[in-house]
C-alpha positions in Angstrom: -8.3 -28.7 -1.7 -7.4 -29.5 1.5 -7.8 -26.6 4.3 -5.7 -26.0 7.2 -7.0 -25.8 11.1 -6.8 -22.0 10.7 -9.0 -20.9 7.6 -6.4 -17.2 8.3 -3.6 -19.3 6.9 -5.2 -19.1 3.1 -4.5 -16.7 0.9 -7.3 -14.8 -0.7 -7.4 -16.9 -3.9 -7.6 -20.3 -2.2 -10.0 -18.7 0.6 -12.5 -17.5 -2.7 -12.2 -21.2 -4.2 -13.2 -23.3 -1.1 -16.0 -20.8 -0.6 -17.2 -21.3 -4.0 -16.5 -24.8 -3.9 -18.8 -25.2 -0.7 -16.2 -26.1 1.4 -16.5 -23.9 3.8 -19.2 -21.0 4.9 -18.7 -17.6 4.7 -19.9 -17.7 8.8 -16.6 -20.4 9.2 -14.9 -17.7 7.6 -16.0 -15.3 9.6 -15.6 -17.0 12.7 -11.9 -17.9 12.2 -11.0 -13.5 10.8 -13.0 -12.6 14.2 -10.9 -15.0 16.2 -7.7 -14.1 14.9 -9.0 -10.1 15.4 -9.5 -10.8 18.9 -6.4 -12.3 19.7 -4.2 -10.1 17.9 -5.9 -6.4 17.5 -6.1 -5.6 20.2 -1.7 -4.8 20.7 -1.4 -4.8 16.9 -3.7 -2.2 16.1 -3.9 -2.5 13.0 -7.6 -2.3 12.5 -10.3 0.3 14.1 -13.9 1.2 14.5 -14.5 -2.7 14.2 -18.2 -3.7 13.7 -20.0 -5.8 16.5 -19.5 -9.8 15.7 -23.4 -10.0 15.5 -23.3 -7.8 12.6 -20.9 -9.3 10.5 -22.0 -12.9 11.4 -25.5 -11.7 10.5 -24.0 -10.5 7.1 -21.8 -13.8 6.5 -25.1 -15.8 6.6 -26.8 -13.6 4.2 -23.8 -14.3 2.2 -24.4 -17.8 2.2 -27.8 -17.9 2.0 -27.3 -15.9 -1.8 -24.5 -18.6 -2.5 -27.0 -21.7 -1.8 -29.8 -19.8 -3.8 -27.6 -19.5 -6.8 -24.4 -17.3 -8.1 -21.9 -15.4 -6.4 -21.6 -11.8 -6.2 -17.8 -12.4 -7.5 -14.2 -13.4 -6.5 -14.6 -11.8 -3.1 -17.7 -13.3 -2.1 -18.3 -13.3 2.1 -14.3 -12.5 2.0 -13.9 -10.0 4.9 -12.1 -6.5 4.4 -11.2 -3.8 6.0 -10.9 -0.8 4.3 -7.8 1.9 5.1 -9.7 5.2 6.8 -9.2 7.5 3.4 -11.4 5.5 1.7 -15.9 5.9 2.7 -17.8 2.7 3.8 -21.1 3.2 4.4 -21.8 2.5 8.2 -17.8 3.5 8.9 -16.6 7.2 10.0 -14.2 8.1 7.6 -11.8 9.8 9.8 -8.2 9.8 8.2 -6.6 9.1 11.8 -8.0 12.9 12.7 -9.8 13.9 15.7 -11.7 16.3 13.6 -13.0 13.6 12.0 -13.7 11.2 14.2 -17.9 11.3 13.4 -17.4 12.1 9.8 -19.9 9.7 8.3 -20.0 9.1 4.4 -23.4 9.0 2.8 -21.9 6.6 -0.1 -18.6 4.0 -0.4 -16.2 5.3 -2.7 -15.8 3.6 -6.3 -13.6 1.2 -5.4 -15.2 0.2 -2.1 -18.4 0.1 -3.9 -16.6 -2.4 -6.8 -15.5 -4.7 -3.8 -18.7 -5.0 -2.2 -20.4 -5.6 -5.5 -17.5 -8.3 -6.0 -19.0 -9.8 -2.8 -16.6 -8.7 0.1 -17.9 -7.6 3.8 -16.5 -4.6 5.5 -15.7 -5.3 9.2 -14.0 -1.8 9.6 -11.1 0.6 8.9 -7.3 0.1 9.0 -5.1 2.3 10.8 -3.2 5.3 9.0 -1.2 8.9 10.2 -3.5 12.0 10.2 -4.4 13.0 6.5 -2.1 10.1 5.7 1.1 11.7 5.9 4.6 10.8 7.0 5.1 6.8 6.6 4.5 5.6 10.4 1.0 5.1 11.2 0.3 6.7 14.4 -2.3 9.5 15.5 -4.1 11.4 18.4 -7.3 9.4 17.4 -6.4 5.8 17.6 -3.0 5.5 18.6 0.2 3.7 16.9 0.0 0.3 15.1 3.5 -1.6 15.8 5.3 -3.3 13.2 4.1 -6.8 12.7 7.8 -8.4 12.9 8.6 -6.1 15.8 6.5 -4.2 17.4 9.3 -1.5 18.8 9.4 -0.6 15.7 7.2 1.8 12.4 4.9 -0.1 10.6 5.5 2.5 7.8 2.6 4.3 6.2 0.0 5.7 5.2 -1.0 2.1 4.9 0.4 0.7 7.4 -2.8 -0.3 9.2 -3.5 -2.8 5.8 0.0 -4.0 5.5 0.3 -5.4 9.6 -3.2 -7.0 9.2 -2.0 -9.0 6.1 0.8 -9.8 7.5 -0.7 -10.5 10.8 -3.4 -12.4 8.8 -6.0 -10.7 10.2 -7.5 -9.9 6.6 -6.7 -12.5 3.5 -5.9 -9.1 1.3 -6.4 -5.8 2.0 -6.5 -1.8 0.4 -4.5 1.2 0.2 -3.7 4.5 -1.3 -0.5 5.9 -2.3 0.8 9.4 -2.6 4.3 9.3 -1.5 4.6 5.4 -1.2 1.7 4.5 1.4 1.2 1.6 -0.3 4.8 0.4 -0.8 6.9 1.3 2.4 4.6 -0.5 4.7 4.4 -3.8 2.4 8.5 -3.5 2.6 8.4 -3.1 6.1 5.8 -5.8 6.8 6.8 -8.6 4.1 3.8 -8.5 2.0 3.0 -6.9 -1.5 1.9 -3.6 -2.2 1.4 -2.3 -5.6 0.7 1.9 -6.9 -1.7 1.5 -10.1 -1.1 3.7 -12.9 -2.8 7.0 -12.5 -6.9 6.8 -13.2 -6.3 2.5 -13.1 -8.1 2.5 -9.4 -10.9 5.9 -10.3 -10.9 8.1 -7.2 -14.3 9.1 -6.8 -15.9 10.9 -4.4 -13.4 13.5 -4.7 -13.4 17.5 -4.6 -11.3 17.6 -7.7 -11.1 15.1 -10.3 -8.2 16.9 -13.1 -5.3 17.7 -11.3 -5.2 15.3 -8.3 -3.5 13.0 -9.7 -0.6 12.0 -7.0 -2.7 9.8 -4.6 -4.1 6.8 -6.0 -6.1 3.3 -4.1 -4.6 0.1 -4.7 -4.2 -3.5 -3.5 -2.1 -4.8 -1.2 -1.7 -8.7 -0.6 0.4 -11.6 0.7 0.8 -13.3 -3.3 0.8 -11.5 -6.3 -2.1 -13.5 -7.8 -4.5 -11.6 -5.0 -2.6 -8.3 -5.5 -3.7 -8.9 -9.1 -7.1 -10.4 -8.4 -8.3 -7.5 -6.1 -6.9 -4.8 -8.7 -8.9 -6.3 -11.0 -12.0 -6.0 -8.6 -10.9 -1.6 -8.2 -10.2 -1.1 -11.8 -11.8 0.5 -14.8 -13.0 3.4 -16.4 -16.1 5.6 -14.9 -17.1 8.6 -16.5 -17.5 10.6 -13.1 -13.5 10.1 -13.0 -12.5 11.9 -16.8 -8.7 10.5 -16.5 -9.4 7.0 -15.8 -8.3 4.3 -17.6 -10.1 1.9 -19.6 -9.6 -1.7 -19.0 -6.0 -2.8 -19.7 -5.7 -4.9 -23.2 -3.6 -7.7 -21.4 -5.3 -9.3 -18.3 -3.7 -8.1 -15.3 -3.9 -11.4 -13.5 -0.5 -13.2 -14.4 -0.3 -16.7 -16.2 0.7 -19.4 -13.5 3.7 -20.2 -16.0 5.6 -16.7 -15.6 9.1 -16.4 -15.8 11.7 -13.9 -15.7 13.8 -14.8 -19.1 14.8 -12.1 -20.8 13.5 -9.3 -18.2 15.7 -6.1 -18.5 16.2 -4.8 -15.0 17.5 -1.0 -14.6 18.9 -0.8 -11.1 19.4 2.4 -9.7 20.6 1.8 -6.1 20.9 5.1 -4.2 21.2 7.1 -7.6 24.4 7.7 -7.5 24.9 8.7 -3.9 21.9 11.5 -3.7 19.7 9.2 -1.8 21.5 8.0 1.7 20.6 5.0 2.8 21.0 3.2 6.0 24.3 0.2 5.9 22.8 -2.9 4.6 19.6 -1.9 2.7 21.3 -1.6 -0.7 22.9 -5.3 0.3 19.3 -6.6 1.0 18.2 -5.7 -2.5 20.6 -6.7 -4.6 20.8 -9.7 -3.1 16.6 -10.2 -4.2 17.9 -9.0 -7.9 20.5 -11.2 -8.0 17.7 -14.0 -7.5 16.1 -12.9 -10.4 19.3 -12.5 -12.5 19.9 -16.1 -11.6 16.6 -16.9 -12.6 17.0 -15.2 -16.9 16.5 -11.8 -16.2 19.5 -9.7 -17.1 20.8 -6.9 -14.7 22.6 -4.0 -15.1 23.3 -0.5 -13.5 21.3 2.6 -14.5 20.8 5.8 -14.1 18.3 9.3 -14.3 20.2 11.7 -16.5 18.5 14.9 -14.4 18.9 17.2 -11.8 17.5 15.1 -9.0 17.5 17.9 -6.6 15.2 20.3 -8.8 12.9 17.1 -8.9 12.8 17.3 -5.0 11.9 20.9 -5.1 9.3 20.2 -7.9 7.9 17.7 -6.0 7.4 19.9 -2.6 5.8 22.5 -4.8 3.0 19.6 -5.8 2.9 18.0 -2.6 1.8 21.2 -0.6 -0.4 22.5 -3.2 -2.6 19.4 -3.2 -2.3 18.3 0.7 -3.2 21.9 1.8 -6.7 22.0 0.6 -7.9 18.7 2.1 -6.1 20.1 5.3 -7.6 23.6 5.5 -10.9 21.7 4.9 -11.3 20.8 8.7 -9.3 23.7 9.9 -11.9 26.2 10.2 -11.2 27.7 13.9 -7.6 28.1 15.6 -9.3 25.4 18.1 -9.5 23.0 15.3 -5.6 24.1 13.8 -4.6 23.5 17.6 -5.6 19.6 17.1 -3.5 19.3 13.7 0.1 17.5 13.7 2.9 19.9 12.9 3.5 18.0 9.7 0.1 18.8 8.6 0.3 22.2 9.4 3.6 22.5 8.0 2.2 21.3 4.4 -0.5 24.0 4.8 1.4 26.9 5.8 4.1 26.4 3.2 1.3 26.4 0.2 -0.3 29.7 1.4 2.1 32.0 -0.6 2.1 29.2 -3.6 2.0 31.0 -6.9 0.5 29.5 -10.3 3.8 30.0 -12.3 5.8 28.3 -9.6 3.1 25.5 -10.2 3.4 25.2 -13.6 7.4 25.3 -13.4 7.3 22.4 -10.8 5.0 20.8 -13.8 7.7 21.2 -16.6 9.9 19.7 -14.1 7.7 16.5 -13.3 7.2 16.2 -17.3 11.1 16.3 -17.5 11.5 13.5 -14.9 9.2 11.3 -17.3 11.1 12.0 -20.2 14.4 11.3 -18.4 12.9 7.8 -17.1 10.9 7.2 -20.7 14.5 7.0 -22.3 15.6 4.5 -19.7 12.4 2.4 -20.6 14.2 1.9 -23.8 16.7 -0.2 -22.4 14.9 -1.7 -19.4 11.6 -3.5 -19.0 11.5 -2.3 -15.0 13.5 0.5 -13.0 14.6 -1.1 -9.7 15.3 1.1 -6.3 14.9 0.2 -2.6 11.6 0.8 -1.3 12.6 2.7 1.8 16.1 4.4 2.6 15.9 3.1 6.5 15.2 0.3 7.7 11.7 0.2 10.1 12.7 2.6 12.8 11.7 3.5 16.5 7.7 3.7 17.3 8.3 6.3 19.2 10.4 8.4 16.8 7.7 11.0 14.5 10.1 10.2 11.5 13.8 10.2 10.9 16.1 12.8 11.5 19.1 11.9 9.2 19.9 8.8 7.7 23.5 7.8 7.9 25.1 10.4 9.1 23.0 12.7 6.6 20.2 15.5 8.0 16.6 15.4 7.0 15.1 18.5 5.7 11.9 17.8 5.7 9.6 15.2 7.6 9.3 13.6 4.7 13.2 13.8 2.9 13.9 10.5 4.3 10.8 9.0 1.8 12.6 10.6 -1.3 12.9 6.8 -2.8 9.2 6.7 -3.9 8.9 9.9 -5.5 10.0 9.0 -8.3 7.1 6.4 -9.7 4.6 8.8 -8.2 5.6 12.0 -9.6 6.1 10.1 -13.4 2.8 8.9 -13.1 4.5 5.1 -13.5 3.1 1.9 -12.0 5.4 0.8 -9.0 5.2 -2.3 -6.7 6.8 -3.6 -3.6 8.5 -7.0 -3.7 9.6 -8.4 0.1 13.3 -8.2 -0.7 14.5 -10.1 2.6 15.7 -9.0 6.5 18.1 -7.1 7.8 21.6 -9.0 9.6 19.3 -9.6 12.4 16.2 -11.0 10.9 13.9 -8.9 13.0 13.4 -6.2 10.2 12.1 -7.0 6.8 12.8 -4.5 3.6 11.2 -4.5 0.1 12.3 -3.6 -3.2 10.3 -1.3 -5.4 10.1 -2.5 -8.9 8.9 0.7 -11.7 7.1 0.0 -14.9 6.5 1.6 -18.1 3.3 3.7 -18.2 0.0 2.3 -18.0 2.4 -1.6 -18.3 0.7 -2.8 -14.5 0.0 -5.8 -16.1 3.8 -6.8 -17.2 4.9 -4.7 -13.5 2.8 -7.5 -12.4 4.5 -10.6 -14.3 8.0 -9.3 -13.3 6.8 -9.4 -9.4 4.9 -13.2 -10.3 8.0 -14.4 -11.8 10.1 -12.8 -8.8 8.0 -14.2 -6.3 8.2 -18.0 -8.1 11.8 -17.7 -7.4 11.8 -17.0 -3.9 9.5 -19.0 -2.0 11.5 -19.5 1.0 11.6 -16.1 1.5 8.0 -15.4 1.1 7.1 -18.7 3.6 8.5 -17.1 6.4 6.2 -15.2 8.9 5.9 -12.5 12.0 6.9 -13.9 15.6 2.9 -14.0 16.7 1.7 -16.0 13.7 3.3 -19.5 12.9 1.9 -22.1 10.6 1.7 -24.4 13.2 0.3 -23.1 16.2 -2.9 -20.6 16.4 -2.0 -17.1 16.8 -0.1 -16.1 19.9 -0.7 -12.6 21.8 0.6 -9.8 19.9 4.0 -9.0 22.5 3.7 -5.1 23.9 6.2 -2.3 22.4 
């Protein structure tokens, strides 16, 4: 394989090869992800508490030093990683973007850090996220805001929007996330790069406080192919017994054949469903544009529906969202000193669970069991469900979230997210494709793609065979990074 000046150009895949192959060191590597840090981190933002060089060049050598004696630790061997700030690294504070939190240090990785460390990788610090991850723009009191990487006037999205502008900035070869309310999908549309939601219990959340119920939020990949996306969910996956609703391996490997195509693919599209999500001009253009790609390509596309009351969903889904966010928030809000240093949306979460009674629960959960039934009978028409993965296109840094969309108010901090919901709350795999740009090619948009339950590894051969199909799409890259010149200062917001 022949390797380009800039060892940040490869993907993860072809980084993993030429290591194993010997043709490069894991301190080259190093060297070049440093570089590329230095120059662009420090406007982007998109990575934080960042280990000394010394360290991690100390670390790459033992890396090589276990290649030359013999095998790799696995597919991520001396591949450096950041890992988003919900998710414990040893040496790291685990802060989720709170100055409460700021010296929190974990005593053990969680699973899925632990998996990618035992697969070889070496932490270099945390990606940036909002405080307790919510709202989709990735801004707090601790670190600041990290700028979109096409424009940096603009929301990276969130939670994991630190992850998705260091792909895209190629500051990381792949990268992790979580996802409650799309944090792993809305800043992989907004940044051009992949970001897929595993099936509930696929990526085992452990340490957690409760293992039965919280069930929303789930870790994930996020990656610039979908051969990494695929590789490093392979790496997070599998059953542990700690985690009593995760999922055994998956029958069908979840890496897809390099032969993939889309004949035959039924694709539901859903669009704004039927008016009740607004969406900003040209965003429902954007997408069907990408489907039309893949209806050119043998998949067959056709308009479809949810055959509910989408508005009682949106009530069921508050009702879920507040009963599992205000626990971790009251956790650190112990004194009215400490509420004083929470963000409104926080706060807002927490207050708004306190009179939360069981049988309003437990309607909001025959509600979320009738949203799976409605989108189970569309799975017998359709292989995938198709919708936008965000209803506005990347918005102001500045702005805490959007107040209407279109002409149409937002009720909540969170209304103008409604799009993701839906994969979430039916416990259904969902990925983000990059879709294209909006009219002025500054802003880039993804489309989320649904699949059947526990089917990530056919969600995964739908995006392969979509991304076969579009390669001048996916070639193109952020303003600071080019293929032929090193990378270029980050420009201010």
């Amino acid at each position: 394989m022949d390797l380009p000046a800039d060892l940040t150009d490869l993907d993860a895949d072809a980084l993993s090869r030429a290591i194993h192959a010997r043709q490069v060191s894991c301190r080259e590597v190093m060297q070049a992800t440093l570089a590329r840090v230095h120059a662009l981190n420090p406007q982007a933002n998109a990575i934080v508490n960042l280990a000394a060089d010394d360290q991690l060049l100390a670390q790459a050598d033992e890396h090589d030093a276990e290649l030359a004696r013999g095998p790799s630790r696995g597919w991520l061997h001396g591949i450096p990683q950041a890992i988003k700030d919900t998710g414990h690294a040893v040496g790291f504070p685990t802060t989720f973007g709170s100055p409460l939190l700021k010296d929190a240090m974990p005593t053990a990785d969680s699973l899925y850090v632990a998996r990618m460390k035992a697969a070889g990788c070496i932490v270099i610090g945390k990606t940036n996220m909002p405080e307790f991850g919510l709202g989709s723009h990735t801004y707090n009191h601790l670190f600041g805001k990290t700028p979109n990487a096409w424009d940096p006037a603009r929301s990276a999205g969130g939670s994991s929007g630190g992850a998705a502008v260091a792909l895209a900035l190629r500051l990381l070869p792949v990268a992790d996330g979580s996802d409650f309310m799309g944090s792993l999908r809305n800043p992989a549309g907004w940044n051009h790069v992949f970001g897929l939601r595993p099936s509930p219990g696929r990526v085992p959340g452990w340490p957690r406080p409760e293992l039965f119920v919280s069930q929303l939020a789930t870790d994930g990949p996020m990656a610039r192919t979908v051969r990494d996306l695929a590789r490093l969910l392979s790496v997070q996956a599998g059953f542990d017994p700690r985690v009593p609703l995760s999922l055994d391996d998956p029958h069908d490997s979840l890496v897809p054949p390099a032969d993939v195509t889309l004949d035959g693919v039924r694709i539901g599209w859903l669009g704004d469903l039927e008016g009740h999500l607004p969406l900003e001009p040209g965003i429902a253009g954007v997408c069907e544009a990408a489907l039309h790609r893949m209806a050119d390509a043998g998949a067959h596309l056709s308009p479809a529906r949810i055959d509910l009351d989408l508005e009682a969903v949106w009530r069921a889904w508050l009702v879920w969202r507040r009963a599992l966010v205000a626990p971790a928030v009251a956790a650190v809000m112990q004194t009215p000193e400490q509420r004083g240093q929470v963000k409104p949306e926080a706060l807002w979460e927490h207050d708004g669970a306190q009179d939360l009674r069981f049988g309003s629960f437990m309607a909001a959960s025959v509600q979320r069991g009738a949203l799976l039934q409605a989108l189970l009978a569309l799975f017998e028409r359709y292989d995938v469900l198709a919708l936008p993965v965000a209803q506005v296109w990347p918005f102001d840094i500045d702005q805490p979230w959007p107040r209407e969309i279109a002409g149409h108010p937002m009720d909540t901090y969170h209304r103008w997210m409604e799009t993701t919901i839906y994969a979430t709350f039916a416990g259904l795999p969902a990925i983000s494709v990059p879709a294209g740009f909006d009219a002025t090619g500054r802003w880039p948009m993804g489309l989320q793609l649904i699949g059947r339950p526990r089917g990530d590894a056919a969600l995964l051969r739908v995006a392969a065979g979509y991304e076969a199909v579009v390669p001048e799409l996916l070639a193109r890259r952020p303003p600071a990074v080019s293929s032929t010149a090193a990378a270029r200062p980050f420009p201010a917001a």
